[in-house]
N, C-alpha and C positions, 0 to 999 in steps of 0.2 A: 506579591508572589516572589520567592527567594528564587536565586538562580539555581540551589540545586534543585527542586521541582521542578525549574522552567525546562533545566536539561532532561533533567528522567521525563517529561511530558513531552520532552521531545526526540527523545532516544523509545520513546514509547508509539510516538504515530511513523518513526521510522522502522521500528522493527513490523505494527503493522503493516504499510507500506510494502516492506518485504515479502509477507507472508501473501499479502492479496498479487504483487506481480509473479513471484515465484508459482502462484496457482492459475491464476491466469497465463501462463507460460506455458503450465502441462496441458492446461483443458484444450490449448488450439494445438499441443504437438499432439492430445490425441484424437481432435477431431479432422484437423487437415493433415497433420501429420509435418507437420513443420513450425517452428516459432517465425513470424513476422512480428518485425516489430515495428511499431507507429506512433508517433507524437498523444497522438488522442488515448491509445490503451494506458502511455502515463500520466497522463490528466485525470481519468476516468481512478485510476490507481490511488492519486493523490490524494481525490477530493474523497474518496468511499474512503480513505484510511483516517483522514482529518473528521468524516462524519461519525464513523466508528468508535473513534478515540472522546470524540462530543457526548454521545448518547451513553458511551458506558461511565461516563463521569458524572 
C-alpha cells in the first residue's frame, strides 16, 4: 500500500468520522435539546466510521 492511499484512506475514515459526530450532535440537540458530549459517543463515532470505511471497500 503507497502512502498516498494510506493518506486518502485515511483523510477518508476522517471525514466519515466527521459526518457520523456532526449527526450525532444534531440528533441529541434535537432530542434533549442540548449537545453533551462523552468519551464513549467518540469511541462509538470512531469504531462505526472505521466499520464503514471496511465494508464499503
Amino acid at each position: 500500500m503507497s502512502i498516498g492511499t494510506l493518506m486518502l484512506n485515511l483523510i477518508t475514515i476522517i471525514i466519515l468520522y466527521l459526518l457520523i459526530a456532526f449527526s450525532w450532535q444534531g440528533a441529541e440537540r434535537l432530542i434533549y435539546g442540548k449537545i453533551t458530549s462523552r468519551i464513549i459517543d467518540d469511541v462509538v463515532a470512531i469504531i462505526l466510521a472505521v466499520s464503514i470505511f471496511t465494508n464499503l471497500n
